[in-house]
VOBA-330607 format. One record per residue: residue in one letter; y, z, x of N, C-alpha, C in turn. Coordinates in steps of 0.2 Angstrom, whole numbers, plus 5000, padded with zeros to 4 digits. Atoms other than C-alpha are relative to their C-alpha. Layout:
<rs>
aYZXYZXYZX
...
</rs>
This chain:
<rs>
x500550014995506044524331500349965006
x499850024996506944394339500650045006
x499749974999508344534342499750045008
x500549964999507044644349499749965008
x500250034995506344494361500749995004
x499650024995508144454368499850075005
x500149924996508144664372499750005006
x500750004991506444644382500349975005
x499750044996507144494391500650025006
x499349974999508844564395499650075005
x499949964997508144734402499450005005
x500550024996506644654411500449975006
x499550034996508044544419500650065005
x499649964997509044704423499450045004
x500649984995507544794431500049955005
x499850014997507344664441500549985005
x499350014998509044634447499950065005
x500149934999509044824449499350025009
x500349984992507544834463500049925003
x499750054995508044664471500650055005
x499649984996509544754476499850065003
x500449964998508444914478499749965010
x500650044993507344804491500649985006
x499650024993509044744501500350055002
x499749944997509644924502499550025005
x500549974996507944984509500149955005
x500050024993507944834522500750015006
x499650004998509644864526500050085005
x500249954999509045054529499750005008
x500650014992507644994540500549985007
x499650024992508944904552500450035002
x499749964996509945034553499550075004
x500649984997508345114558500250094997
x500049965003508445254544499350014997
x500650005004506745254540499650034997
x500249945005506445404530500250014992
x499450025007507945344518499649914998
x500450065001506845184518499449984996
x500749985001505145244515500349994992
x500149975008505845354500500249954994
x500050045006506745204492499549944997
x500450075001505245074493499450044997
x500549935003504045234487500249974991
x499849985008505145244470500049904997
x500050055004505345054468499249974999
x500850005001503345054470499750034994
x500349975006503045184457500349994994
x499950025006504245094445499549935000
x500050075000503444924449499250005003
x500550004995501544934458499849935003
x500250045000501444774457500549945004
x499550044995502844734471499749995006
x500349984995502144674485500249995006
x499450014994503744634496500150105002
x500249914999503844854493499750015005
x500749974995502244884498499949975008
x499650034993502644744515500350045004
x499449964997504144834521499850065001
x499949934997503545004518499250015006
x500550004996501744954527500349985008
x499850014993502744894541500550055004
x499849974996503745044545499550045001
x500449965000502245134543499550015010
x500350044999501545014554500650035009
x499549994995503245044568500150085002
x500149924999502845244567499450035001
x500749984999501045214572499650064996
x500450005005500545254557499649964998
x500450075002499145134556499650024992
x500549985006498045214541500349974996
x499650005006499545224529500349934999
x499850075000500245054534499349964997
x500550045002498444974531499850024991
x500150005009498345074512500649944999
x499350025003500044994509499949934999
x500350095000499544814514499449994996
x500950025004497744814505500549984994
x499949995006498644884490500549954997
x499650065001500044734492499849924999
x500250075001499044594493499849994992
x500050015010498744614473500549994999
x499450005004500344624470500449924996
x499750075003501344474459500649975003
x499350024999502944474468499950015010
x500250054994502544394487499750075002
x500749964998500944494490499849995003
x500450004993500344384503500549995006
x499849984993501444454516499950055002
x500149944996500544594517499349975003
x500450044995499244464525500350005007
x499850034992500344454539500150095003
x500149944998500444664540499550015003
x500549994997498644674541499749925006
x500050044996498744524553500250055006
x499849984993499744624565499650065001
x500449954999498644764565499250005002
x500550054998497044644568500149985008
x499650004992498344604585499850065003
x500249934998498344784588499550035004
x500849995001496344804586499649945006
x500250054995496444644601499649954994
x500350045006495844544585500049954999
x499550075000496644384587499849934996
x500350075007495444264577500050024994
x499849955006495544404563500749994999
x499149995001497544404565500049924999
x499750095002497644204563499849994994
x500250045005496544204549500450024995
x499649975005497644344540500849954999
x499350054995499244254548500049944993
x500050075003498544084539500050044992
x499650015007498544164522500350044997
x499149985001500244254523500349955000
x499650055002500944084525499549934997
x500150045003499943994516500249964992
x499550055010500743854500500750015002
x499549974999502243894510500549915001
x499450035000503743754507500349985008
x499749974992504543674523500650015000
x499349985002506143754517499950085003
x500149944999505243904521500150055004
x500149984991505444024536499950084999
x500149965001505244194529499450035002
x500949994997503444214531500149995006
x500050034995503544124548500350055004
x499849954997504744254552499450065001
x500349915003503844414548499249985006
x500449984995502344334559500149985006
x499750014995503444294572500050075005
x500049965000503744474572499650035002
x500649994999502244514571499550005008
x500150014992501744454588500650045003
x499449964998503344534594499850075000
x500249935000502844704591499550034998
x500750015000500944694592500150055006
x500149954995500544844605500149965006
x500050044996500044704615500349925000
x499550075003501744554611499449955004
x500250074996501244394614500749964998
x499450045003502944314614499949945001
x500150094999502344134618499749984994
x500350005005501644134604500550014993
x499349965006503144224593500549934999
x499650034999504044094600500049954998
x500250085002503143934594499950004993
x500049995007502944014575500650014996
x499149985001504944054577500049925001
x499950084999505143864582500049954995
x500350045005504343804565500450024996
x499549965005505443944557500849934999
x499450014997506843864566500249914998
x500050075002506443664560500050024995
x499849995009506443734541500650015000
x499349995004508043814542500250025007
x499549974992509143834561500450054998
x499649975002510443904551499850084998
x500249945004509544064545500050045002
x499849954997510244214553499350055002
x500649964998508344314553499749965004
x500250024999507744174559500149995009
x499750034991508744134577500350105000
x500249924997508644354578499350005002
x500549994997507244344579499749985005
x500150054994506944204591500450035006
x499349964994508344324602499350035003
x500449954997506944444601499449995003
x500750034998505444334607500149975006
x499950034996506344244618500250085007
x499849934995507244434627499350025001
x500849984996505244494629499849975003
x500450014996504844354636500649985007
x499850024995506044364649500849945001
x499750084998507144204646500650044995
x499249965003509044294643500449934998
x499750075003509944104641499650004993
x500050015006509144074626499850064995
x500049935005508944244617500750005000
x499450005004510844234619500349954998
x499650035005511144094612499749994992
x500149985006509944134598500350064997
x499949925004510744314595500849964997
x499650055006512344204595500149994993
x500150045008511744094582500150044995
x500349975008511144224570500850065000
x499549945004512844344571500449924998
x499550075000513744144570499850004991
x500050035007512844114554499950074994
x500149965003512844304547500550055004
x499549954997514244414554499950074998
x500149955001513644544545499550075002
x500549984997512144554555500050045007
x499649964993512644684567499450015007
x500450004995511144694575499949975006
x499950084998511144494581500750045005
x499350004997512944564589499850055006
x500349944998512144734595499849985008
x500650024994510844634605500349965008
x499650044994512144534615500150065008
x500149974995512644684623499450035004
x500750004996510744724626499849975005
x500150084996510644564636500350045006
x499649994995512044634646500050075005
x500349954996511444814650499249975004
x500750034996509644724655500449975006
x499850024994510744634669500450045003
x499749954998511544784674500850015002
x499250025000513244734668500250074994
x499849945007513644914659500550005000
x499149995002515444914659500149934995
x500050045003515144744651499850024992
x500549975007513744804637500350064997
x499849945004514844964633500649974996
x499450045003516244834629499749974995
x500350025006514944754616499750044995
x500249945004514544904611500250034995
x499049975003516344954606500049954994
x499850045004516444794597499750014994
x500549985007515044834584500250064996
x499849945005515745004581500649984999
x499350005002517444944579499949964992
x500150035004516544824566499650044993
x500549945006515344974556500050065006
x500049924993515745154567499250044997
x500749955003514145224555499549955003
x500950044998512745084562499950035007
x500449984995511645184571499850015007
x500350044994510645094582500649995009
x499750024994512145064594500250065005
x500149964997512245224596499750015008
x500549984996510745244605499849965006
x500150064993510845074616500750035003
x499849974995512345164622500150095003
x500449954996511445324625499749965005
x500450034993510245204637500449985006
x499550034993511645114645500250055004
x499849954997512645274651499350055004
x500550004995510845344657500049975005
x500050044993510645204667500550015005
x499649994995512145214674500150045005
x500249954996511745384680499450015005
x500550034995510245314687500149985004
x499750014999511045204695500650005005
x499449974999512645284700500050055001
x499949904999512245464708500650024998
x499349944999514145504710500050014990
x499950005005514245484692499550024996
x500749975002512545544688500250064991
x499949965004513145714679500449984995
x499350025006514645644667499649964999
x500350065003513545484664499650044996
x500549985001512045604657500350034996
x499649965003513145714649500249944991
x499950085008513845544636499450005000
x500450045004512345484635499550044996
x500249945005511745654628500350004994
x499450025005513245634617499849944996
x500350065006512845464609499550014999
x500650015003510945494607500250074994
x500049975004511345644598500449984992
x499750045006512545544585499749944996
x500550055002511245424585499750024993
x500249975005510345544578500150024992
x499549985006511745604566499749934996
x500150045005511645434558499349974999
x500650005000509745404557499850064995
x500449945005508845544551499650045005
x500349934996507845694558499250004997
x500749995004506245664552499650005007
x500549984993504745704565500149935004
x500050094994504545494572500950025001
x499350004997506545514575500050095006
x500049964994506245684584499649995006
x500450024995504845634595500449955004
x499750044994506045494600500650015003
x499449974996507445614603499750035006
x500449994995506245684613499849965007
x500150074996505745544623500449995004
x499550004999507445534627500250065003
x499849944997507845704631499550015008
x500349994994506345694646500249965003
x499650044996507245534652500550025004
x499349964999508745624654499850065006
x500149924995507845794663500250044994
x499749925003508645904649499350024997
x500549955004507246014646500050074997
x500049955002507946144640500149994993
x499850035005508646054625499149964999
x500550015003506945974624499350044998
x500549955000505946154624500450004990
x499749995009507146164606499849964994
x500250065004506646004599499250024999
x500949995000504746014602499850064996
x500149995004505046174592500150014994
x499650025010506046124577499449944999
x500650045003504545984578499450034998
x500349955002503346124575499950014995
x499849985007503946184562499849964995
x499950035007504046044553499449945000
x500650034999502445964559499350035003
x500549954997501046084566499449975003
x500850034998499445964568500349945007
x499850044999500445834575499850005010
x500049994990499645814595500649985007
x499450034996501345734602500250075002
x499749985000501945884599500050055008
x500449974992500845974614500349975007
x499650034994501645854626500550045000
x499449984999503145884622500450095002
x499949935001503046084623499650005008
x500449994990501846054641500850005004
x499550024996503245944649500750075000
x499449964998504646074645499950065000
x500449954998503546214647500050015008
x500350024990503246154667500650025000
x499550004996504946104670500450085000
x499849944999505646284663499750065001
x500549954999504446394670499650034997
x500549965004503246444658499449965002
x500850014998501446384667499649994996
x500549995004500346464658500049964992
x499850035004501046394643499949914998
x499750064997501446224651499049965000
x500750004998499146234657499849984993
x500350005007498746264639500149944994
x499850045005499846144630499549935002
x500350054998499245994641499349985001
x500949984999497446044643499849984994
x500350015008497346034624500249934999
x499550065001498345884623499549935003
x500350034995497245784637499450014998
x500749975002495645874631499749944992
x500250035006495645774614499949945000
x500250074996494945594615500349954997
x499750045007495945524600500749995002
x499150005000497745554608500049935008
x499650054992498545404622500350055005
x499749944994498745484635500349975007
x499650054995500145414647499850035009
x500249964993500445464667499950055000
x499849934998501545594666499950044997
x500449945001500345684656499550025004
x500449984995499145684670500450035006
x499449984995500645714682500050085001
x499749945001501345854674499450055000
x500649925000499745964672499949985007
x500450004993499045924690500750045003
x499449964995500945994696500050054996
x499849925004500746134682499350045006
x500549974999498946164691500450035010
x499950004991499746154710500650075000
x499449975002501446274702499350085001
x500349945003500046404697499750035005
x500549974991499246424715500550015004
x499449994995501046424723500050075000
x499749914999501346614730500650004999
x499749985002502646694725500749995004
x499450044995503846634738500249945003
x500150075001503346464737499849985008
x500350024995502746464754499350005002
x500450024997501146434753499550004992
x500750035006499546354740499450035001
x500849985001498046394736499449945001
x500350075000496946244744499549974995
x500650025008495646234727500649984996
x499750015005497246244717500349934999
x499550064996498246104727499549944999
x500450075001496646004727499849974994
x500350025008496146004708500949984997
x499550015004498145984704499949925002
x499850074997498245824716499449954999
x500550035004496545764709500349964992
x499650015007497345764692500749955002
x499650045000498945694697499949925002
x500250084997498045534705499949974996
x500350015007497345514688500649954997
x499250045002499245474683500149945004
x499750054997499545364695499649925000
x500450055002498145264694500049964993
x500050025003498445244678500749954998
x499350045000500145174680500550035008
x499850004993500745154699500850025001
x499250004999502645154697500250084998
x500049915002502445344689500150045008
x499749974995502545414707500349985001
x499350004997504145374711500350064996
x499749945002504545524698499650075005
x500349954999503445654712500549985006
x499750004993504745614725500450075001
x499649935000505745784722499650055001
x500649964996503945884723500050015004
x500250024991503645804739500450005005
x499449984997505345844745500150095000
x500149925002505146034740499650035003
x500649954998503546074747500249975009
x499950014994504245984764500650065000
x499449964998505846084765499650074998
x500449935000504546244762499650015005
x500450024993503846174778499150014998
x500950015001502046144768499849935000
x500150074998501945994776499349944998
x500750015003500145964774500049954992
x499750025007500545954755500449964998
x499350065001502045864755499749935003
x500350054998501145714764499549964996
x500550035006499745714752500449984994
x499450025005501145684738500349955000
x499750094999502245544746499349985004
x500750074999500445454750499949984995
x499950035007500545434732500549944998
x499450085001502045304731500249995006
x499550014996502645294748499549925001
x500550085000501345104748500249964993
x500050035007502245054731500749974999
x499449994996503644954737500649974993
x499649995009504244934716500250075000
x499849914999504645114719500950005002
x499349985000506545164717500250045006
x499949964997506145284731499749985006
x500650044997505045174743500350015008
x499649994994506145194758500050075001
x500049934996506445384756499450024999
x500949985000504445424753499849975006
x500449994996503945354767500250025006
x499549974994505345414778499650085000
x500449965002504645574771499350045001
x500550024997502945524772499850025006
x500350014993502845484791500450095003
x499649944997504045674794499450034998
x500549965003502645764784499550015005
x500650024994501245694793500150015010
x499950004993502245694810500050105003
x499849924996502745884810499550054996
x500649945001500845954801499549995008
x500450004995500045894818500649985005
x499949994996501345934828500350085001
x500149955001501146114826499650025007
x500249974994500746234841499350024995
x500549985002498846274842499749964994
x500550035004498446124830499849955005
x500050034996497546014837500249894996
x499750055004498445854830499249935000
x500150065001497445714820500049944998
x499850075000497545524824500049974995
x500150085005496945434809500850064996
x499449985005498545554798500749975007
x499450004997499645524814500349915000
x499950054998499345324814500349974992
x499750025006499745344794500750015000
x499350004998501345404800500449955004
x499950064997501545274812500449944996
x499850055005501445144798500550034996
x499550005003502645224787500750015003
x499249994998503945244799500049925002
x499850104999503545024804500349984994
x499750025005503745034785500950005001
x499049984999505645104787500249955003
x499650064998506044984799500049954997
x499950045002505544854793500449964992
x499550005006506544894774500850025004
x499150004997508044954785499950015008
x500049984995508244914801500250025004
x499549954994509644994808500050074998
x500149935001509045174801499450025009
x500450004995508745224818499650065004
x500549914999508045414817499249984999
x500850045000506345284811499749985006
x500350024992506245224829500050065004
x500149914997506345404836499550014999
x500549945004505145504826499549924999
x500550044996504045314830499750035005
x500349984995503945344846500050085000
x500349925000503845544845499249974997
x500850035003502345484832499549985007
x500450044994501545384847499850035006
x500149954995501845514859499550035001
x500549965003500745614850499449985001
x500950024999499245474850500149985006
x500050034995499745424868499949945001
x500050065000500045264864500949975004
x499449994993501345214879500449944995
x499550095003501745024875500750014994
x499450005006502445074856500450055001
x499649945001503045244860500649975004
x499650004998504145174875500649924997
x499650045004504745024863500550044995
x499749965004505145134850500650045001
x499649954997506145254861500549955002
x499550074995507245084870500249984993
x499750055006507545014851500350074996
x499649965004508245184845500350015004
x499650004993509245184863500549964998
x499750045001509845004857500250004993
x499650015007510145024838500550075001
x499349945000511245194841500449965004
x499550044996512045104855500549964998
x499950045004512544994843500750014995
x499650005004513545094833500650065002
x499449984999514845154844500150055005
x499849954994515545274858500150054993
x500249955004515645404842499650025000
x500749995001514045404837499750045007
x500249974993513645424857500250055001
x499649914996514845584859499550064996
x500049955005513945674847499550035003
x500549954996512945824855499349974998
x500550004999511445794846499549925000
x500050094998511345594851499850005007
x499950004991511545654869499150045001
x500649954999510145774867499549964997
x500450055002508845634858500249945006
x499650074997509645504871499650035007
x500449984995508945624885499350005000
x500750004999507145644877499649925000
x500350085003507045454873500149995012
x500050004993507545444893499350025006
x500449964994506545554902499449994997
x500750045001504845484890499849945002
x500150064998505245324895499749995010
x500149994991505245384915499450034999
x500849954998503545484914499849924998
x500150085002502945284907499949965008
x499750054996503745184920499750045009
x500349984995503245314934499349995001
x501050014998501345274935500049905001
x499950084997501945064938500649985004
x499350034995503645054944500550054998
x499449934998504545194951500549994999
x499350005000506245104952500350004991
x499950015007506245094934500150074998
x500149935001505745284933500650035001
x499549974997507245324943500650004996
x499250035003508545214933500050034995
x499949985006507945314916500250075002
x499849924998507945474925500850025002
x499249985000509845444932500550004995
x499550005008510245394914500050084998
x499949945001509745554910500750065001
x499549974996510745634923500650014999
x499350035001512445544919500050044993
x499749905006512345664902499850065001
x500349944999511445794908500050045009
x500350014991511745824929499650075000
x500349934996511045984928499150034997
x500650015003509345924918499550005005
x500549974996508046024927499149954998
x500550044999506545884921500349955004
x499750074997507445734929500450035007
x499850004994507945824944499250015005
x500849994997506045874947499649945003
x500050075001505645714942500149955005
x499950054995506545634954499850035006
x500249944993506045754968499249955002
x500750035000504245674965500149945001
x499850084999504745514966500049965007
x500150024996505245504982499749995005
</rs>
């Protein structure tokens, strides 16, 4: 008997042992952001154990991180029974209360997740620390003052001053997120993430040559963790953002890391959706028409997928396809629906009316497309800066009309990455649809050209083709006073920049219209003035038959 009781003892105690290290492998999984190979092991040490409630925590939270909210909330119910720390799935269904905008419901769960809790303790603490941290809607002032309490129980606890990196980085404050990421690799070196996140720090200040050097470090430390993969896929985008001349080779790597990313993660549908994600950041939509259909495959109901199959449907020419995907994807009330799904279909609707030479729209088509795309915008203003390449396309096909209705969408959004060139754009659109023979040009589009070329100058103001195509603008509304300002200030910024500039035929040839405008002006108050623009004239042109006419009248 006694024999028999050691046995139980002994292999109750190896069981245990046995999914203890289970549980550190599964979180270890999680951080390298494997979370297929995660799920499956905290699944098995469930079904050996039901009564694990740290299991059913972990697996309810990546559930919960792959917005899976249903299966994250069995997980948590079913964990809060459990014997072995079950009320941490109090702080699961806490963060999902956050989610739900619930916040009196998230505190009460909150209070009995760390409720009877030791001031030794910081575990709990952490986790609702967390928890605000990646609540749809963070509240990191809040992350930050439950991380604080973490932090008087135990400074030294490497989850503890990680996490506080991550609370403090959301809320903006870089100084003390690195010297908590610090901390936590200082008192855990194995914590590669805490090391990872430095160079995070560093690609957010737009130090990439810096961030790729911390990047190096980590893989020189473990070449197989994942994760740094994929922070230096973003860096090398950026840089291509950033860096035109370097744009294609920077796109190119950072296609390369994400796809190694990949390699060490896993392929499950939530990892292709975010290759995906990724793959539209970049433009390859060729590569992401492939993706959307290996996710197909392997997911069929799944409505993300509809996006993903619109968007690379547009880009590579399949419309109809592209109309369909999106239509159903927007149509349904239950899916989030960002800009540039209203974007994308409004330019799938305006692609579909385009004639076959692209020179000309179908006014209903243009009008329901750019209905829809305003939808985008509105819903998130910063989105039009990606319509600047449309609004350049339909202007160099001289559908001027349309290309102005398009840069009116961002060129007033001065957070715009392209704020300067949309409204240069802009006031050209507007300046050359009503100054068309036989139109009869109208003032309230000519005075919004006006303003976008004040815009220009006053973001740059030695770009002096804005003081030109002013005063042109002004000609148009017969507005004397600014037209003959604007023609004198682009006389004086070219002037400006040298006898080269000056030689150049088509400086001389704008340097004559800016002239002989100023002299029709001056001739109706002060003739000697009329004379002195017209001899300018003369001095590059003696044989300029308006300013000899001109002067004829004069005398």
């Amino acid at each position: 008997m006694n024999k028999f009781k050691i046995f139980s003892v002994a292999l109750v105690a190896s069981v245990t042992v046995s999914q203890a290290q289970d549980l550190n492998q599964a979180k270890k999984a999680i951080d390298a952001e494997q979370f297929e190979k995660a799920k499956s092991m905290l699944k098995s040490i469930i079904q050996a154990k039901p009564s694990n409630g740290r299991a059913s925590f972990l697996l309810g939270n990546i559930y919960l991180n792959q917005s899976v909210t249903d299966s994250a909330k069995i997980y948590f119910q079913k964990g809060i029974a459990g014997s072995d720390n079950g009320k941490l799935n109090y702080i699961g269904l806490g963060q999902i209360d956050l989610d739900n905008n619930n916040v009196a419901a998230a505190q009460a769960n909150f209070g009995l997740g760390t409720k009877g809790i030791s001031k030794k303790d910081v575990e709990e603490l952490v986790y609702v620390g967390k928890a605000y941290i990646n609540a749809v809607k963070p509240d990191y002032k809040s992350a930050i003052a439950i991380l604080n309490r973490a932090k008087i129980n135990n400074s030294s606890d490497a989850q503890v001053q990680l996490a506080l990196g991550d609370a403090y980085f959301g809320d903006n404050n870089q100084n003390d997120a690195y010297v908590a990421y610090r901390n936590a690799f200082q008192a855990d070196n194995t914590l590669l993430r805490a090391k990872m996140q430095l160079g995070v720090l560093l690609k957010g200040a737009k130090s990439y040559d810096e961030a790729i050097k911390a990047f190096n470090e980590v893989i020189a430390l473990n070449p197989n963790y994942g994760p740094v993969y994929r922070e230096l896929a973003e860096t090398y985008y950026k840089i291509a953002r950033n860096k035109p001349s370097k744009s294609v080779e920077s796109l190119k790597t950072a296609i390369g890391f994400y796809d190694k990313y990949m390699s060490l993660t896993d392929y499950s549908i939530t990892s292709r959706m975010r290759h995906a994600d990724f793959l539209i950041l970049v433009g390859d939509y060729k590569a992401l028409e492939i993706e959307a259909n290996k996710m197909k495959k392997l997911d069929n109901v799944n409505p993300r997928i509809l996006r993903y199959l619109g968007y690379a449907a547009y880009e590579n020419g399949n419309v109809d396809l592209a109309k369909t995907s999106l239509e159903n994807f927007i149509s349904n009330p239950t899916n989030k629906i960002i800009a540039k799904d209203y974007i994308t279909l409004g330019l799938v609707k305006i692609k579909k009316g385009t004639s076959a030479d692209g020179l000309s729209v179908d006014p209903a088509a243009f009008k329901e497309g750019l209905a829809i795309i305003k939808k985008g915008v509105e819903l998130l203003p910063i989105a039009a800066e990606d319509l600047n390449e449309v609004g350049k396309k339909l202007f160099t096909q001289k559908l001027f009309k349309e290309a102005a209705a398009i840069f009116e969408l961002s060129s007033s959004n001065k957070e715009s990455r392209n704020y300067l060139d949309d409204n240069v754009y802009y006031g050209l659109s507007l300046y050359y649809d009503n100054n068309r023979k036989d139109i009869k040009a109208d003032p309230i589009a000519l005075q919004k050209a006006d303003a976008a070329f004040a815009n220009v100058i006053a973001a740059s103001p030695d770009y002096q083709e804005a003081y030109l195509y002013r005063a042109r603008t002004n000609r148009l509304l017969e507005n004397d006073v600014v037209m003959t300002k604007a023609y004198q200030d682009y006389i004086d910024k070219t002037t400006q920049k040298g006898a080269e500039e000056l030689a150049k035929p088509a400086v001389k040839t704008k340097f004559i219209e800016a002239y002989n405008n100023i002299a029709v002006i001056y001739s109706k108050t002060d003739k000697v003035k009329a004379k002195e623009y017209l001899n300018k004239t003369l001095a590059i042109d003696p044989a300029n038959q308006y300013a000899l006419d001109a002067l004829k009248t004069l005398k």
